[in-house]
Structure formats: C-alpha cells, structure tokens
C-alpha positions in Angstrom: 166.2 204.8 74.7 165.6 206.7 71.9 169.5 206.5 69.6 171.8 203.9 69.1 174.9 203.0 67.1 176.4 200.2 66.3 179.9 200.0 63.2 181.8 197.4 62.4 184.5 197.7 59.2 182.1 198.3 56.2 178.6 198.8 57.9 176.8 201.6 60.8 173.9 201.4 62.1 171.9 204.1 63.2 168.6 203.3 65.3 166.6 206.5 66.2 162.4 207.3 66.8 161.4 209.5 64.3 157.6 209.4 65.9 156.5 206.4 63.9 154.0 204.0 65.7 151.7 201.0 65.0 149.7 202.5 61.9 151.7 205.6 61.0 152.5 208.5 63.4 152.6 207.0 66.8 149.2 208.0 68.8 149.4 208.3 72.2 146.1 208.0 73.0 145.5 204.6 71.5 146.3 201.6 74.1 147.6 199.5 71.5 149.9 202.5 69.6 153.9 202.3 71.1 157.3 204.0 69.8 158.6 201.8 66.9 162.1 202.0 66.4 163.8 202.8 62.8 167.2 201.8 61.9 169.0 203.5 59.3 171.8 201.2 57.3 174.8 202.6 56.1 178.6 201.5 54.4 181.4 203.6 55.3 183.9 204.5 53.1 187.6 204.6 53.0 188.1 208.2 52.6 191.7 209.2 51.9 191.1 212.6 52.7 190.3 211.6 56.3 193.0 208.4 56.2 190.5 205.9 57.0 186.5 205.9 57.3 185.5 209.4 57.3 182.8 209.5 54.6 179.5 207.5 55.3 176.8 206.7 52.8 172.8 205.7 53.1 172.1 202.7 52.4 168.8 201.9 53.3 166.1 202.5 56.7 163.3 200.5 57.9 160.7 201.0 60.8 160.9 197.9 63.1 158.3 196.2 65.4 161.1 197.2 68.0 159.5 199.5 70.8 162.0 202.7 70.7 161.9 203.0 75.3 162.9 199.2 75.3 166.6 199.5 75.8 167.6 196.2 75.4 165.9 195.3 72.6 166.5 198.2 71.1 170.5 197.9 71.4 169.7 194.3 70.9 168.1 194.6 67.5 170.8 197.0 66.9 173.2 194.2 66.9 170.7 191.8 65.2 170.8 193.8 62.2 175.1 194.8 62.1 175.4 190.6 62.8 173.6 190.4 59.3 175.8 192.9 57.9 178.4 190.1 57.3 179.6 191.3 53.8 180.1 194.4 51.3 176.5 193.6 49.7 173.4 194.5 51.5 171.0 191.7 52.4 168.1 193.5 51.6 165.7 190.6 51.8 167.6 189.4 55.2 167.1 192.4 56.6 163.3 193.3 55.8 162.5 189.7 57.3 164.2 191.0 60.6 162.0 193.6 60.8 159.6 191.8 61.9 162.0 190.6 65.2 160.1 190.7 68.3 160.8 192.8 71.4 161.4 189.3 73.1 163.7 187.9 71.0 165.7 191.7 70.7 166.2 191.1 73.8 167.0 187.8 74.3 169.5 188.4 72.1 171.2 191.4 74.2 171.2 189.1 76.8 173.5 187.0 75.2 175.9 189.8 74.3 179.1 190.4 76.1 178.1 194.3 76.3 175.1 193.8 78.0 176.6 193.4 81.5 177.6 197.1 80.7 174.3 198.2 80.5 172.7 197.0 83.6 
C-alpha cells in the first residue's frame, strides 16, 4: 500500500511513498533499505464557497519509520496520527515523537480498530 487517507472535522491525513528509505532515497539494493512511509498533516477549512470543508491547507509532513507495503500499519499509523489530532492546534512535538512508531505497534493498533475487519 502505497496512499492513505484518513479526516475527521478539522484534520486530513494524507500518507503516501515519495521514494524515501532508511538514509535518504530508498536503495533497493541494500538488505537493510525499505519504503518509509510519509504522512502529510493538514486542517480543512470551512469554505463558504463550497458550504462546508472544501478548502484544505498544509500543515506539516514527516517521513515515518512506517514501511510504505505494510498495509496495516500503514493504515494503522494513519489512524495513530488523526487520534492525536484531537484539537484545532497542531501537536507538533506529539507528533514527531510518533514518528518513531514501530511497524509492530502500527499494527497492533489496526488490529484494534473497528475498520480493520474491512480490510482482511
């Protein structure tokens, strides 16, 4: 899995591979080198023009330890991040530290969501 989305009122989500890896580009050739996921953070805006939340803004992106064909902890970390998003003001700090969220843990968190019988 390469995309994912997650929204809830105020925040979206965006995970996509953008080719980044372990130390930079991601190298095929080097055992240790896999896909790392980035997730882009954005608010969405109440647009009047639109009646409702048309207009989307960046907010912020970060590369993750998250490996981009893991799609459960991809659409897990997904919903690690939008769970932190519990407010109008970014969490910058928060969400750095969960960077660092292992595949494991991703995943064991989609495990416990009620979508993931959806995506067996």
């Amino acid at each position: 899995m390469r995309d994912f989305i997650a929204k809830n009122d105020y925040w979206v989500v965006i995970g996509e591979w953008i080719g980044e890896g372990l130390s930079g580009d991601y190298d095929d050739t080097d055992p240790e080198d896999y896909p790392h996921m980035r997730y882009d953070f954005y608010t969405r805006k109440n647009d009047p023009e639109t009646h409702g939340y048309g207009r989307v803004e960046a907010e912020d992106s970060y590369c993750t330890m998250i490996n981009a064909e893991d799609r459960d902890a991809v659409i897990g970390m997904g919903f690690i991040f939008l769970n932190a998003l519990d407010s109008e003001q970014f969490p910058k700090r928060q969400i750095q530290e969960l960077t660092w969220t292992s595949n494991n843990e991703a995943v064991a968190y989609f495990r416990t969501l009620e979508i993931s019988q959806h995506y067996s």
